[in-house]
N, CA, C and O atoms as CSV, one atom per row, in Angstrom:
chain,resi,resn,atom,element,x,y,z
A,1,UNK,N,N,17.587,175.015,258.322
A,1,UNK,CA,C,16.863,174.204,257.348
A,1,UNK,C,C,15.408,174.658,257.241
A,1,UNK,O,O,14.684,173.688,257.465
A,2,UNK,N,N,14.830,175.567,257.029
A,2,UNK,CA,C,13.876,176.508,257.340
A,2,UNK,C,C,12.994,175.961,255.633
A,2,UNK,O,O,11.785,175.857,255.425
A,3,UNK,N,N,13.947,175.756,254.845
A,3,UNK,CA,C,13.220,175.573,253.484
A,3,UNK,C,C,12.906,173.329,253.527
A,3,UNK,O,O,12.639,172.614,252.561
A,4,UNK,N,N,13.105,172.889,255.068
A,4,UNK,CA,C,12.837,171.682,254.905
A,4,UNK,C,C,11.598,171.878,256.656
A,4,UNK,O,O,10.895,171.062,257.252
A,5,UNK,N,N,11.845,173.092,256.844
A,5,UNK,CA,C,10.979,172.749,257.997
A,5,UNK,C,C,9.023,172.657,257.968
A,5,UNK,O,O,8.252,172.726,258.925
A,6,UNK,N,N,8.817,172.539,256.974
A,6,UNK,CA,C,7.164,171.832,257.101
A,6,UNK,C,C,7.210,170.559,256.719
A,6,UNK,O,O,6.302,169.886,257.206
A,7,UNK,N,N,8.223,169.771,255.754
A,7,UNK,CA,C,8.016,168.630,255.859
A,7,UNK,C,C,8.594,167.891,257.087
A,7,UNK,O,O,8.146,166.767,257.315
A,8,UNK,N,N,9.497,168.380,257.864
A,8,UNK,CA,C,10.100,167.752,259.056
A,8,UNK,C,C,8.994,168.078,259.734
A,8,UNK,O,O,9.224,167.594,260.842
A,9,UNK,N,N,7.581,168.761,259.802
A,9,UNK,CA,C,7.047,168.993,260.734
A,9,UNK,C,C,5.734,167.723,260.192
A,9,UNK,O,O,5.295,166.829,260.917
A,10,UNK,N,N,5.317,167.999,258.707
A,10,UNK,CA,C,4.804,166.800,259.018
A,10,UNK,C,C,4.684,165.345,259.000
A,10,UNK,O,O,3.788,164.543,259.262
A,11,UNK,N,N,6.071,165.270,258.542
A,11,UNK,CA,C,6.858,163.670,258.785
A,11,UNK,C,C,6.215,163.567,260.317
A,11,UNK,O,O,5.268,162.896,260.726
A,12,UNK,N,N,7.157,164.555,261.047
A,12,UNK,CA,C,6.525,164.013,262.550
A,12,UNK,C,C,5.380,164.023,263.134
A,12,UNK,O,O,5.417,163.703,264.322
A,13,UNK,N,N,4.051,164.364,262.564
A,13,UNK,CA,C,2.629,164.585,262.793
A,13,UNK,C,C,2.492,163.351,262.423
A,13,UNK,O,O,2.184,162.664,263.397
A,14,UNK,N,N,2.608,162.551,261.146
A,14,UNK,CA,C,2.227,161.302,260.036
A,14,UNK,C,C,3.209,160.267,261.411
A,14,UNK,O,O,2.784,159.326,262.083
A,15,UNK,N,N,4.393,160.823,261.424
A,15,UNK,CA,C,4.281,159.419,262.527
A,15,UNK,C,C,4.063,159.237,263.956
A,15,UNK,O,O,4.379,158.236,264.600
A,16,UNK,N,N,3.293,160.665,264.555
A,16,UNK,CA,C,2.352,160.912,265.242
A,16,UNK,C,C,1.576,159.711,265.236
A,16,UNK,O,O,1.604,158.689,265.921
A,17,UNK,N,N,0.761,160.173,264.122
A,17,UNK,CA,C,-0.682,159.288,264.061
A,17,UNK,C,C,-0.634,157.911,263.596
A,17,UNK,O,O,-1.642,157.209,263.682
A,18,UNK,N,N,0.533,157.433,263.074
A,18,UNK,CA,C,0.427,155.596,262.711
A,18,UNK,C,C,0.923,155.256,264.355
A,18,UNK,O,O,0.130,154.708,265.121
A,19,UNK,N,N,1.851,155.515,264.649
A,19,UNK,CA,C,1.729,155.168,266.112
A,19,UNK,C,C,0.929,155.062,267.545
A,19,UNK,O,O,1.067,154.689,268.710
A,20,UNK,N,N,0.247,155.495,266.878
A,20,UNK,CA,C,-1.454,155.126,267.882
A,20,UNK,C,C,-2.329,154.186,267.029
A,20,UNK,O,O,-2.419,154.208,265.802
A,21,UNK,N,N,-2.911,153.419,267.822
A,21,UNK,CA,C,-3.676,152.312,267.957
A,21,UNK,C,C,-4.921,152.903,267.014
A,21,UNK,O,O,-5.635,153.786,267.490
A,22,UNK,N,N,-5.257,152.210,265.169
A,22,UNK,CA,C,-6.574,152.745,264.934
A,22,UNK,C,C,-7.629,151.641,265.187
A,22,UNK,O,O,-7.768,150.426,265.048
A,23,UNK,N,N,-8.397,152.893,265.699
A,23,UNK,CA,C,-9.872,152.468,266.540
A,23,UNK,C,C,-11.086,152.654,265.560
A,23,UNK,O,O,-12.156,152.061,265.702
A,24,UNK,N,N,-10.839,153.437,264.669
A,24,UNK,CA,C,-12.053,153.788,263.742
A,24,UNK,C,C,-11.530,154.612,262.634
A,24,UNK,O,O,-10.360,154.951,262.459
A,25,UNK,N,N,-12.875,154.966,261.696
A,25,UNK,CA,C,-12.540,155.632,260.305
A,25,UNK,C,C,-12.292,156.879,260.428
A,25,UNK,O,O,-12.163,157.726,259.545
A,26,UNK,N,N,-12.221,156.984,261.627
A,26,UNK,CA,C,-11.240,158.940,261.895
A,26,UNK,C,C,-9.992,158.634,261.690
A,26,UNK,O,O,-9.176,159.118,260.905
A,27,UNK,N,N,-9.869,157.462,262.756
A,27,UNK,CA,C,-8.222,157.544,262.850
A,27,UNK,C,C,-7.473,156.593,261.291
A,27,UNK,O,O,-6.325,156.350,260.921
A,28,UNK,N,N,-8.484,156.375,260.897
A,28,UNK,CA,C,-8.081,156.301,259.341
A,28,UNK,C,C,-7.727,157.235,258.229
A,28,UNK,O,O,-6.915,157.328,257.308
A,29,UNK,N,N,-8.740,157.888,258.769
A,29,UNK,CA,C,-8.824,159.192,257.914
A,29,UNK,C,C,-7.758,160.037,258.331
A,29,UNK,O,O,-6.761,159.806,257.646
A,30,UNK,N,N,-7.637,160.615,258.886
A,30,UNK,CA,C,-6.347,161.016,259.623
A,30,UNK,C,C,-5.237,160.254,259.119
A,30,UNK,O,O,-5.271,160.307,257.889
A,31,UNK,N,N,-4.428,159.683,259.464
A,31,UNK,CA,C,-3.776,158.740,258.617
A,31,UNK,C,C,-3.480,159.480,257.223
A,31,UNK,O,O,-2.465,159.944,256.705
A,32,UNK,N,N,-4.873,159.375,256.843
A,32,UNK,CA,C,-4.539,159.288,255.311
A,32,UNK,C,C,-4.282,161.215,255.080
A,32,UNK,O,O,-3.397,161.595,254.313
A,33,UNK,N,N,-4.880,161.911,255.595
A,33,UNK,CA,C,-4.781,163.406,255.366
A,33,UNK,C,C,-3.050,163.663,255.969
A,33,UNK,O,O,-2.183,164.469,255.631
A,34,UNK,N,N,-3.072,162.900,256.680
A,34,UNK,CA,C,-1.237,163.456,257.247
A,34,UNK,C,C,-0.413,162.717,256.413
A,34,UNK,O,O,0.760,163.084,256.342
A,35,UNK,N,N,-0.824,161.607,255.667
A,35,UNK,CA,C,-0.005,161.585,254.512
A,35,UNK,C,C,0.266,162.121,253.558
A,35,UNK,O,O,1.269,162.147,252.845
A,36,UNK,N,N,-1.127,162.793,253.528
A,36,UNK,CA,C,-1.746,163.521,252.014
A,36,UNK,C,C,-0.769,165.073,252.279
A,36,UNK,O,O,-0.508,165.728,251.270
A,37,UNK,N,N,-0.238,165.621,253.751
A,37,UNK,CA,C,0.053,166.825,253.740
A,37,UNK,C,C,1.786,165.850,253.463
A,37,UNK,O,O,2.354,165.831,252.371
A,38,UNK,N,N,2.151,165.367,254.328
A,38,UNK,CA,C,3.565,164.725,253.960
A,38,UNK,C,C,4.293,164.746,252.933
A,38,UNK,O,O,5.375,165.221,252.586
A,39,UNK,N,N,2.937,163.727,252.243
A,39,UNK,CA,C,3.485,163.584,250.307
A,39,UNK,C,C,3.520,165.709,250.414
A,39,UNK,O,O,4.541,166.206,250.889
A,40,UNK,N,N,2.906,166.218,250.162
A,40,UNK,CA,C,2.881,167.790,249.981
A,40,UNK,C,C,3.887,168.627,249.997
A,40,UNK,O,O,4.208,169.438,249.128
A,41,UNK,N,N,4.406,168.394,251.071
A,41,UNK,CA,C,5.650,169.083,251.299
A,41,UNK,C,C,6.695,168.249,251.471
A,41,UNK,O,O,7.635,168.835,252.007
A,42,UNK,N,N,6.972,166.752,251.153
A,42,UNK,CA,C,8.001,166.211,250.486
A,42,UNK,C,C,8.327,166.807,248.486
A,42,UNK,O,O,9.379,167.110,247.924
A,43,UNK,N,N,7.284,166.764,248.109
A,43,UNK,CA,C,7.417,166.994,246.965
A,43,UNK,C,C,8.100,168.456,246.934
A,43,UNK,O,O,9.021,168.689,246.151
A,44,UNK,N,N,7.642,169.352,247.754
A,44,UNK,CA,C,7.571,170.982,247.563
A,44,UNK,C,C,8.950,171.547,247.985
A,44,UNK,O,O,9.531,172.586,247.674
A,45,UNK,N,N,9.412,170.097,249.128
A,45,UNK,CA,C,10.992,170.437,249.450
A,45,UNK,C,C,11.879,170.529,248.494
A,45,UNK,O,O,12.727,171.372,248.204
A,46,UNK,N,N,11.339,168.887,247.767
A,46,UNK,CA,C,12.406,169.142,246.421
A,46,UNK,C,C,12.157,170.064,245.461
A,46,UNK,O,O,13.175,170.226,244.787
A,47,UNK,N,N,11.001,170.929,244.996
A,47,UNK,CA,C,10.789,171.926,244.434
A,47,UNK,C,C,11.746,173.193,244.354
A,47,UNK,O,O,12.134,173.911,243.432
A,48,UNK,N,N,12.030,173.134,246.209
A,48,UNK,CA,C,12.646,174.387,246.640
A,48,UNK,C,C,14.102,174.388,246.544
A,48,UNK,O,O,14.881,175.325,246.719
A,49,UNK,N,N,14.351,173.069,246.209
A,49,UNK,CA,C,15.992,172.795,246.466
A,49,UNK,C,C,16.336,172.794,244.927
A,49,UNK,O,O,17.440,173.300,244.724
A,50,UNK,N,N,15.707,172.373,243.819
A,50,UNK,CA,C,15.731,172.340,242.664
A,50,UNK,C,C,15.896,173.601,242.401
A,50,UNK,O,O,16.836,173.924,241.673
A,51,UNK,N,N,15.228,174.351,242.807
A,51,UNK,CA,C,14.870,175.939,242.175
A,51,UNK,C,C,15.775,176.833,242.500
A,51,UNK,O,O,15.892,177.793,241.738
A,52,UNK,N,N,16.708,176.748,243.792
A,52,UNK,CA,C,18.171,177.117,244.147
A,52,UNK,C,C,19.309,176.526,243.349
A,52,UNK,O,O,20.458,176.959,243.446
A,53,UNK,N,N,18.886,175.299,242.376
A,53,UNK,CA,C,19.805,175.182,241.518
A,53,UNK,C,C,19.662,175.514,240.358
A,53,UNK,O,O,20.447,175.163,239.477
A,54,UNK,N,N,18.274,176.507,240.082
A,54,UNK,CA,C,18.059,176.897,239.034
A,54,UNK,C,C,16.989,175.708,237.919
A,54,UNK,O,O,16.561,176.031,236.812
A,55,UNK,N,N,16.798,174.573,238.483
A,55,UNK,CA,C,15.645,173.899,237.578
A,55,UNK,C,C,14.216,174.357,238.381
A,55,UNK,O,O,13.913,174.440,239.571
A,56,UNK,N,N,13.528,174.600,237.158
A,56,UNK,CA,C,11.881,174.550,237.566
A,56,UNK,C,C,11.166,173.408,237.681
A,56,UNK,O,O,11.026,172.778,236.632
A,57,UNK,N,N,10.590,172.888,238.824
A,57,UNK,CA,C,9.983,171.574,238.977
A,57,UNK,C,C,8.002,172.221,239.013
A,57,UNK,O,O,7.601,173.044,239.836
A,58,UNK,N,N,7.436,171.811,238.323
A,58,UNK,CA,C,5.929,172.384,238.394
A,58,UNK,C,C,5.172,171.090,239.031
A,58,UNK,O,O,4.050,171.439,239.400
A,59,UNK,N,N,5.363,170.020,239.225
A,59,UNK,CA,C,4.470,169.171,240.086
A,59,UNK,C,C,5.379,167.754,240.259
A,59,UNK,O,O,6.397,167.411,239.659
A,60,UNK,N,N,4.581,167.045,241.352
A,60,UNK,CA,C,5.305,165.750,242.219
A,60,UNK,C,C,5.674,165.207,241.377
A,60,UNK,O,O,6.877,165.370,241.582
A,61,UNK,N,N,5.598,164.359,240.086
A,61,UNK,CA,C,6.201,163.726,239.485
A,61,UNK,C,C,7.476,164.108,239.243
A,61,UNK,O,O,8.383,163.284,239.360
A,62,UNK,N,N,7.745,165.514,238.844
A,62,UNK,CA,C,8.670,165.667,238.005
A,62,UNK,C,C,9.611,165.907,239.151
A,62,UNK,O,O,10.788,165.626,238.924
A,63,UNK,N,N,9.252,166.464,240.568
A,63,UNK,CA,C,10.112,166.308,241.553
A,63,UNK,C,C,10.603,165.111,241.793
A,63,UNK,O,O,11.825,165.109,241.640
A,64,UNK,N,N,10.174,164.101,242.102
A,64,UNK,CA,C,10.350,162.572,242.658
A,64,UNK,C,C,11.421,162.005,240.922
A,64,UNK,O,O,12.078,161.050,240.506
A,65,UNK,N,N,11.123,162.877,240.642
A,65,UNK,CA,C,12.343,162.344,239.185
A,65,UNK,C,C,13.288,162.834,239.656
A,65,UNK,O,O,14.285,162.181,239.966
A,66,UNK,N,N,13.184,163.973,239.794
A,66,UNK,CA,C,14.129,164.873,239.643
A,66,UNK,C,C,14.983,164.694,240.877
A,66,UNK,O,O,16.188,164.934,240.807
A,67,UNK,N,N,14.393,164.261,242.069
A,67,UNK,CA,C,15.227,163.700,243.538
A,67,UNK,C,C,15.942,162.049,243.068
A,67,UNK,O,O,16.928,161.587,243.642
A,68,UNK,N,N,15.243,161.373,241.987
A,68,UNK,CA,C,16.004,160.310,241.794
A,68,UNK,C,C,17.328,160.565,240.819
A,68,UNK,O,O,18.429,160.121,241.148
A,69,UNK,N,N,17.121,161.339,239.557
A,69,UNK,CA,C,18.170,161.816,239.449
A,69,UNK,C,C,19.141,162.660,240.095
A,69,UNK,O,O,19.948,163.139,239.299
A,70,UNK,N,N,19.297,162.967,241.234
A,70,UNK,CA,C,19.827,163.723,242.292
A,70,UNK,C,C,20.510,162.821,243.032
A,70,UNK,O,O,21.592,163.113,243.543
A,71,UNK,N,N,19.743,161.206,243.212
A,71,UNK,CA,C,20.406,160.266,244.034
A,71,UNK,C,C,19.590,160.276,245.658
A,71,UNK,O,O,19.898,159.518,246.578
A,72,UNK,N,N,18.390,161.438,245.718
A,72,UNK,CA,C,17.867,161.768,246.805
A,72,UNK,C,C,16.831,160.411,247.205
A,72,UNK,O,O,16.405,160.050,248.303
A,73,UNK,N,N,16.613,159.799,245.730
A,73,UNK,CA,C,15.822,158.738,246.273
A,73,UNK,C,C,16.215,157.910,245.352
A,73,UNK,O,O,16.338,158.279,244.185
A,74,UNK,N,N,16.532,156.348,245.853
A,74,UNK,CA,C,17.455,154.972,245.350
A,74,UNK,C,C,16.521,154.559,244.096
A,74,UNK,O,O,15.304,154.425,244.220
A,75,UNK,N,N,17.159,154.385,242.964
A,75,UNK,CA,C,16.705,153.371,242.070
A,75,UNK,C,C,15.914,152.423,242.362
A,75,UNK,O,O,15.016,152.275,241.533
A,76,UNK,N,N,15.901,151.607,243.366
A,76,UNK,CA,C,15.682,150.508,243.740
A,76,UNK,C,C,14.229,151.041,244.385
A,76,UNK,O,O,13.328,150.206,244.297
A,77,UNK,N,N,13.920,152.148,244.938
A,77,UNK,CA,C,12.564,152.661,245.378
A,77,UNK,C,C,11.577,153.365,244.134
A,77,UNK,O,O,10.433,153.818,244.105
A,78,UNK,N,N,12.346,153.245,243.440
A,78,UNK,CA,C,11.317,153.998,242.248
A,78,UNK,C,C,9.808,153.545,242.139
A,78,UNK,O,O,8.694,154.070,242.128
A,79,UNK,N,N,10.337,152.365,242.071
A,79,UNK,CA,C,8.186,151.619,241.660
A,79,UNK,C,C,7.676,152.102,243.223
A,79,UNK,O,O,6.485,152.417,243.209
A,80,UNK,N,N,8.203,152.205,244.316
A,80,UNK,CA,C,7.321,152.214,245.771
A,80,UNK,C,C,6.895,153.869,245.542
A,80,UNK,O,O,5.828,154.308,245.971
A,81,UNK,N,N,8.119,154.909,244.631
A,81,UNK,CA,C,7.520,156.001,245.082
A,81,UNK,C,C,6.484,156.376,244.093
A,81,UNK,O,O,5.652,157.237,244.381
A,82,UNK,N,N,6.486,155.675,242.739
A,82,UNK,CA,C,5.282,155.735,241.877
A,82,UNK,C,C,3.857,155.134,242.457
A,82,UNK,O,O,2.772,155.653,242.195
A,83,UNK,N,N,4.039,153.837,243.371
A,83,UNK,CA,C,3.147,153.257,244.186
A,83,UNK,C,C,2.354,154.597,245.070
A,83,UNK,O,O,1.140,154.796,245.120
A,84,UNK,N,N,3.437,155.408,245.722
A,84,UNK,CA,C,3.437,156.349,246.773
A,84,UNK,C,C,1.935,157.636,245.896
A,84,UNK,O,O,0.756,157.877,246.154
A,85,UNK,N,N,3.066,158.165,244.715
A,85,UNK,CA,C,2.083,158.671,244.240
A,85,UNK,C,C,0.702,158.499,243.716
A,85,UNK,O,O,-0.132,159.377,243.938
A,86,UNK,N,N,0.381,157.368,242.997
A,86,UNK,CA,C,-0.280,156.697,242.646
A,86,UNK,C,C,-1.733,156.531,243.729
A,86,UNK,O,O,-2.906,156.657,243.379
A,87,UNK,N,N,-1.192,156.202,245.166
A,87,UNK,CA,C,-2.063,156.647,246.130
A,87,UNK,C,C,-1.844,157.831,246.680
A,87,UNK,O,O,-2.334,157.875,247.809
A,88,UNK,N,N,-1.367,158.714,246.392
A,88,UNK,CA,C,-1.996,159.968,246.669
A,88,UNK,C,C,-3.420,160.518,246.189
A,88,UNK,O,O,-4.494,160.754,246.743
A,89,UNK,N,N,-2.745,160.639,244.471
A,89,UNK,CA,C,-3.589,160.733,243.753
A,89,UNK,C,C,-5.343,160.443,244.159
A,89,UNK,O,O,-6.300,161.216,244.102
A,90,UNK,N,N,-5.279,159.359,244.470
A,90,UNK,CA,C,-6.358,158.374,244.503
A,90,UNK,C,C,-7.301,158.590,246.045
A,90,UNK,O,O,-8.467,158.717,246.417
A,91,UNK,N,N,-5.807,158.524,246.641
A,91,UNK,CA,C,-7.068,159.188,247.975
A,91,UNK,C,C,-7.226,160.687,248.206
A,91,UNK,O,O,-7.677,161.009,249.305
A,92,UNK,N,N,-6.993,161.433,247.536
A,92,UNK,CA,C,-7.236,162.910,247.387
A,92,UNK,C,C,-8.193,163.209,246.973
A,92,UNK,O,O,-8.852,164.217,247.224
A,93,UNK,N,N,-8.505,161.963,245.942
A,93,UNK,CA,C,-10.046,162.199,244.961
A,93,UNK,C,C,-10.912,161.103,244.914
A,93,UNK,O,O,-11.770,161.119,244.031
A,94,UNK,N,N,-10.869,160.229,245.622
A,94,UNK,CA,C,-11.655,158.819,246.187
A,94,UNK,C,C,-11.669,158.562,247.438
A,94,UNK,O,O,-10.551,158.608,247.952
A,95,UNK,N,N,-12.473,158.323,248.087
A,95,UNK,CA,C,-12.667,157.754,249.054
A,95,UNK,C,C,-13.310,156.216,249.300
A,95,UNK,O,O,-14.534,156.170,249.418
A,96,UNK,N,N,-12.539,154.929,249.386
A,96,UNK,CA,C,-13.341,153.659,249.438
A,96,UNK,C,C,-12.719,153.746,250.956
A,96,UNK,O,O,-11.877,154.447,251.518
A,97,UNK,N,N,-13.667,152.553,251.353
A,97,UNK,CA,C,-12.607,152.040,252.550
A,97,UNK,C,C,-11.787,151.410,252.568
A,97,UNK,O,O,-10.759,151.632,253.207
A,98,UNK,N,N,-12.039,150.276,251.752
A,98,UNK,CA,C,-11.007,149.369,251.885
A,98,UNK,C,C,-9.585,149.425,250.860
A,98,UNK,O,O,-8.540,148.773,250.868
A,99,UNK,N,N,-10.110,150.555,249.974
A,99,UNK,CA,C,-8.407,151.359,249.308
A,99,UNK,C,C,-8.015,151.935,250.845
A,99,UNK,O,O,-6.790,151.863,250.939
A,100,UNK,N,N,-8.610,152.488,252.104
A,100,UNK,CA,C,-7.937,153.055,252.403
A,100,UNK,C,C,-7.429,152.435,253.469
A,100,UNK,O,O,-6.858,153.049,254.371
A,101,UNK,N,N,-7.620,150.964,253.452
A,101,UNK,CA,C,-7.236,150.411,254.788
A,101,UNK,C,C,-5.455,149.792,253.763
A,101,UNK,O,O,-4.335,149.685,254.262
A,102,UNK,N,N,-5.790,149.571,252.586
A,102,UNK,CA,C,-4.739,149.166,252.068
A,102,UNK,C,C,-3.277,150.316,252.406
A,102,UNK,O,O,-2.097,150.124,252.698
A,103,UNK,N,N,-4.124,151.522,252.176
A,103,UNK,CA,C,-3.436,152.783,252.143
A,103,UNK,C,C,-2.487,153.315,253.490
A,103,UNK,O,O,-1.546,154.105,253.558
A,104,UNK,N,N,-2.973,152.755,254.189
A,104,UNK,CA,C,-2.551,152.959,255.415
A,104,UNK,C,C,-1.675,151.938,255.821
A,104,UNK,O,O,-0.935,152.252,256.753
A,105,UNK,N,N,-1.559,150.801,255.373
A,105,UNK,CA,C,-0.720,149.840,255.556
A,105,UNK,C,C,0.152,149.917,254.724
A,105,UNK,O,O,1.055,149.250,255.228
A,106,UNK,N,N,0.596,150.375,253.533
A,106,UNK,CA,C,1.460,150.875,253.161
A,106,UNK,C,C,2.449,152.126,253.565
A,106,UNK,O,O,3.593,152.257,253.130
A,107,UNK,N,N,1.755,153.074,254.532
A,107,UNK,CA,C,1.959,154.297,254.378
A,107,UNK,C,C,3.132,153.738,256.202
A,107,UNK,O,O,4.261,154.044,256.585
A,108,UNK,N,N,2.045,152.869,256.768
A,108,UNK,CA,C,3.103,152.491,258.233
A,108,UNK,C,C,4.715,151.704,257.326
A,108,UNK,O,O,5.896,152.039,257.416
A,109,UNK,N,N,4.011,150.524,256.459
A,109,UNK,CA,C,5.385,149.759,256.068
A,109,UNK,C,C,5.940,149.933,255.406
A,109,UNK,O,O,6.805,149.082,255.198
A,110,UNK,N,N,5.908,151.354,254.392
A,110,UNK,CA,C,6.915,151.828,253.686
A,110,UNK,C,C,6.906,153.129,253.430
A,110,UNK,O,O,7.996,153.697,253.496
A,111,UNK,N,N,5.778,153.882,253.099
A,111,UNK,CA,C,6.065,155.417,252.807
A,111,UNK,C,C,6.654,156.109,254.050
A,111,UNK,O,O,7.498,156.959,253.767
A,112,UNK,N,N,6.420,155.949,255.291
A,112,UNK,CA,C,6.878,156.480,256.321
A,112,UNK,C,C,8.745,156.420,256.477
A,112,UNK,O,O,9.458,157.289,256.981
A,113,UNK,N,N,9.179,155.092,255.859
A,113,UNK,CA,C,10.412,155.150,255.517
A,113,UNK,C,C,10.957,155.690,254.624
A,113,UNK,O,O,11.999,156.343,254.683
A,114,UNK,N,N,10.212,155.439,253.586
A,114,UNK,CA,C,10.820,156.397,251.962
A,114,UNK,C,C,11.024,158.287,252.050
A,114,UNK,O,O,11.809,159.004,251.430
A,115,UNK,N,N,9.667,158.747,253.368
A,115,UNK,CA,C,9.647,159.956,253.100
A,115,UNK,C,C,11.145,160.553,254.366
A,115,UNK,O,O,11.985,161.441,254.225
A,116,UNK,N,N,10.839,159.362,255.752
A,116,UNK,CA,C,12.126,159.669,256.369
A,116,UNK,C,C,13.624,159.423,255.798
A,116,UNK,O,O,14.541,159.751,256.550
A,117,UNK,N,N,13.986,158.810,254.391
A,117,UNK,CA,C,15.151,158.670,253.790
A,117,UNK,C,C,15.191,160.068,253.368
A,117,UNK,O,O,15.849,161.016,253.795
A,118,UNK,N,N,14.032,159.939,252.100
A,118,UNK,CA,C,13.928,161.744,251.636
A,118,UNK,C,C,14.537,162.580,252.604
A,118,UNK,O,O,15.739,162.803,252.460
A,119,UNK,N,N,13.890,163.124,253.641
A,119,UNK,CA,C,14.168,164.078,254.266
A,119,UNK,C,C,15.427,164.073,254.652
A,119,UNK,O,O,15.932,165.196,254.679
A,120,UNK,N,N,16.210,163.069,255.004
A,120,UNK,CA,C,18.073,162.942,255.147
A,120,UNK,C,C,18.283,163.028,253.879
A,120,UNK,O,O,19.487,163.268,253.783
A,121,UNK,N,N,17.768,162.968,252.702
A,121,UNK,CA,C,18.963,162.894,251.556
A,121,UNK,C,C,18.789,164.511,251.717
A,121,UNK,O,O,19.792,165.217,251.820
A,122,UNK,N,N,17.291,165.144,251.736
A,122,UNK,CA,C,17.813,166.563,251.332
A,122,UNK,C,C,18.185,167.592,252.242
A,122,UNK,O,O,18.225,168.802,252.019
A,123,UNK,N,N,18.512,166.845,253.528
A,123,UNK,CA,C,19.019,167.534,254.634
A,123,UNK,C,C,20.889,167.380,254.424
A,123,UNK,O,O,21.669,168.201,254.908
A,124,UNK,N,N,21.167,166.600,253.903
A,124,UNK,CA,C,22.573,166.477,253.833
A,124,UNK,C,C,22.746,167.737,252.384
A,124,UNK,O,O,23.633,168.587,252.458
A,125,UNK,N,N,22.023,167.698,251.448
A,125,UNK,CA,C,21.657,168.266,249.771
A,125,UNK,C,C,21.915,169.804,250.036
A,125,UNK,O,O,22.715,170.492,249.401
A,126,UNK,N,N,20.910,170.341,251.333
A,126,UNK,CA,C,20.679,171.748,251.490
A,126,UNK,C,C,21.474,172.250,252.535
A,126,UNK,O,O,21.364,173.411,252.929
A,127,UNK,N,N,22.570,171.131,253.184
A,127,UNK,CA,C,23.506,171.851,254.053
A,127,UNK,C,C,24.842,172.723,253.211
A,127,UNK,O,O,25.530,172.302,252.281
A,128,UNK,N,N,24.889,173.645,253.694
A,128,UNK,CA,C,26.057,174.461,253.001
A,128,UNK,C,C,27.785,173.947,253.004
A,128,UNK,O,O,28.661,173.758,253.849
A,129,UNK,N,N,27.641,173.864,251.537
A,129,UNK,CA,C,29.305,173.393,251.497
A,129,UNK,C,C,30.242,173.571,252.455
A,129,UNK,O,O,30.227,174.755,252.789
A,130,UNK,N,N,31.310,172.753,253.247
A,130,UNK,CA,C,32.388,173.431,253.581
A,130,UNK,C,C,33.752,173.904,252.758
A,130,UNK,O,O,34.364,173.517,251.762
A,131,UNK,N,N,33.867,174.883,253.670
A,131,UNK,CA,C,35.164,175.503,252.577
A,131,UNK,C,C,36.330,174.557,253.038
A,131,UNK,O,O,36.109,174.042,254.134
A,132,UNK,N,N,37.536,174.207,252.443
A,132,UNK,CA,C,39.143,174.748,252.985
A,132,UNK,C,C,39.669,175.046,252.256
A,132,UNK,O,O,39.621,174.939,251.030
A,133,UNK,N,N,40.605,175.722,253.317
A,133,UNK,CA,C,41.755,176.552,252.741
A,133,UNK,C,C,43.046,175.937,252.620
A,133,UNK,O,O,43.993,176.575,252.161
């Protein structure tokens, strides 16, 4: 799984760092940059898996569509992963604090789940068919 191994690497960095105790606006910040790489190469996985089926995906939106039409991510999560993006966006190119204390409490009580579903839908997606005979 070599074309899923940076987001499996930083799924597990992102829940590295919500699992320690934050003490200050590092460990906020932090937080928010290991999400910021997460979202990154969640999006870029589905890029890569798309593009072995021959669609061109050019940025996160059209991936996170394109994984819901796939079934990679539930109907029922759609508004959380527009939520998801929505703060990306925002803390990539803003910095408040208190967006980012919001940000982080989202990112422990739900993006951390949405991106660990992701990564099983496209770990089951990019395993190679079995044959029989």
């Amino acid at each position: 799984m070599e074309k899923l191994a940076n987001f499996e690497k930083t799924l597990k960095e992102l829940r590295s760092f919500i699992s320690m105790p934050i003490e200050n606006n590092r460990d906020v910040a932090g937080i928010i940059q290991a999400f910021e790489f997460t979202f990154e190469q969640s999006w870029k996985s589905i890029q890569k898996i798309a593009g072995e089926q021959g669609v061109v995906i050019g940025n996160p939106k059209g991936a996170f569509t394109y994984a819901l039409d796939n079934g990679w991510i539930t109907p029922e999560s759609e508004p959380r992963w527009l939520q998801l993006l929505k703060d990306r966006n925002l803390t990539s190119h803003t910095y408040r604090e208190e967006y980012a204390q919001e940000v982080v409490g989202r990112v422990k009580n739900e993006y951390l789940g949405m991106f660990i579903h992701l990564l099983e839908a496209l770990k089951k997606q990019s395993r190679p068919a079995s044959t029989s005979g």
